[in-house]
C-alpha angles and dihedrals in degrees: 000000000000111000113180106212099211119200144143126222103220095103118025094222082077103043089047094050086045089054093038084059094049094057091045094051094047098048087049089053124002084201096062114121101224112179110185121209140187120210089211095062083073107041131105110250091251100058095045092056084053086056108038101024118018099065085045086054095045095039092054104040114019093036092159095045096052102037089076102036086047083052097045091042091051086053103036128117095194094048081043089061089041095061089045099048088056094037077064089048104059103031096092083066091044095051098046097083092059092061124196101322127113117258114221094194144009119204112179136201091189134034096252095064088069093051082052089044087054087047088054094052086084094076099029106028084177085064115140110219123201140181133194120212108221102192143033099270148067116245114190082226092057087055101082113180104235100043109123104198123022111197112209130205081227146020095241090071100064103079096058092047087054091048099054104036103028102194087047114106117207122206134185116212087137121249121315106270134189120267093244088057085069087060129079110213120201114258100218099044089058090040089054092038088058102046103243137130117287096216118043125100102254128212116198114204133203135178109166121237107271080088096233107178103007106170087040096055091045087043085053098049095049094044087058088034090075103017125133096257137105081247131146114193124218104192116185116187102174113185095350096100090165087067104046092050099044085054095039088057092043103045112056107133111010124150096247113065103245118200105195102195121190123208100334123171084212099083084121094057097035082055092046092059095046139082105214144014119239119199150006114038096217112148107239080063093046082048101054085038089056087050089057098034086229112157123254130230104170118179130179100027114191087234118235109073088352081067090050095049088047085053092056101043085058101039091056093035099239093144140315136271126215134161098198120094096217092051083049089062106034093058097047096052090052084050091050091055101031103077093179091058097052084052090053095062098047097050088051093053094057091066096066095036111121111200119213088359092161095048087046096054098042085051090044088041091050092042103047081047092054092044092053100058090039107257 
């Protein structure tokens, strides 16, 4: 069986559920031919800064500018046609490092994936062609007509997929996660491995490594670092070194203890030891929240399907979201003293976590491909 994992690295969410499937792929059957592929790779340099930098730029300094264009652009058909026409474009390049053989299956992190996967019918017409769905939203760009199976982050996302392509079926196992985020790890045991107090209310904090509101997000963690509150800080830039070091030169004695962690494969376990989430709404870190029914507080959303995210975490009262430092503060302190809210949360959480979510696609991928070519 050759299955070709399409993604595109402008945003990380895609590149972690596409490794996520690998894995997946390659622990079900060891014999499995996985051949992993980023868009980006392929694209003319214009049109990967326009993937992976302009909306960054916008987002950060023309933010009224770009929340409307990023809303009309999710919802619009002629910027719908427009991702379609250069994902054709590009699909011949795209295509040539699968060579001549026949692909059994296309599972894709990004719409243009499936425009490659119907490309690829020509030599397989018994292709399955998959898409997974990153964020809590539908995108007429994400709906690609050919795609046999769309796999949603919620139920609450399927009927609008039917509606629109009628021979599509949607499906919700949750978003590919990875294998530590099945696991519950003991909060005191990673507290104690890291070095860090037992007994403080501890906040973990992410903001992705495209460094979106930088001097916001410093600004936020010295303010907490030396708040009025029984807090600990656990702070993961990633790849983000800029703001590790920035944080690292300017925090050396607060009030609050700060653990300022670089890249780190224990994001399960961190998440495991801590109270609440603080920071981006993307939908790979809802989802592991989700996981680990840990509360939300997002702050700064890039807008477009972050917005949405962000939609989705308030309307099913999962969290909050603020962009003022002094809200920040101010809910989290209520959350520190009110027990029963926290509760509440959590017990809402529990209703959107999807347990084993990678294991359960790559079975429901292999069996509906067997299915389709009659085994």
């Amino acid at each position: 069986m050759r299955v070709a994992i399409i993604s595109c690295s402008s945003g990380s969410g895609h590149t972690q559920v596409a490794d996520s499937l690998r894995k997946g792929f390659l622990k079900k059957d060891s014999a499995i031919e996985i051949h992993s592929i980023d868009i980006n790779d392929y694209l003319h340099p214009f049109h990967r800064w326009l993937l992976t930098r302009w909306w960054v730029f916008m987002a950060h300094y023309f933010k009224l500018i770009y929340d409307p264009i990023s809303k009309h652009l999710l919802f619009s058909e002629s910027f719908n046609r427009y991702v379609i026409k250069n994902s054709k474009k590009y699909q011949k390049k795209i295509i040539g490092p699968l060579g001549n053989q026949k692909v059994d299956v296309v599972v894709s992190t990004f719409p243009a994936g499936a425009i490659v996967g119907n490309a690829l019918r020509k030599k397989n017409p018994f292709l399955l062609n998959v898409q997974i769905l990153t964020d809590y939203i539908n995108r007429p760009f994400d709906l690609i007509a050919g795609t046999d199976i769309f796999y949603t982050p919620h139920e609450s996302f399927n009927n609008e997929i039917k509606k629109t392509l009628k021979r599509a079926t949607a499906k919700s196992y949750g978003l590919p996660l990875r294998k530590e985020f099945n696991t519950h790890f003991d909060r005191d045991k990673t507290l104690e491995r890291f070095c860090m107090h037992p007994s403080k209310f501890n906040i973990i904090m992410m903001r992705g490594g495209l460094g979106f509101a930088q001097k916001f997000t410093e600004k936020l963690v010295i303010k907490l670092s030396d708040a009025d509150l029984p807090i600990q800080l656990i702070v993961l830039c990633g790849t983000n070194r800029k703001l590790g070091n920035y944080l690292r030169k300017k925090i050396k004695k607060s009030r609050n203890p700060v653990h300022i962690l670089d890249y780190t494969e224990e994001v399960a376990q961190l998440m495991d030891a801590s109270d609440i989430f603080l920071g981006k709404p993307g939908g790979v870190a809802v989802s592991e929240c989700f996981s680990k029914r840990l509360p939300i507080f997002a702050f700064k959303s890039l807008g477009g399907q972050e917005d949405a995210n962000v939609n989705f975490i308030l309307k099913h009262k999962l969290g909050y979201y603020e962009n003022s430092h002094s809200k920040i503060l101010k809910r989290i302190s209520n959350l520190i003293n009110e027990k029963k809210l926290r509760y509440f949360f959590r017990a809402n959480m529990s209703l959107f976590s999807k347990h084993d979510s990678t294991s359960r696609i790559v079975e429901d991928i292999i069996h509906e491909f067997n299915k389709k070519i009659g085994k």
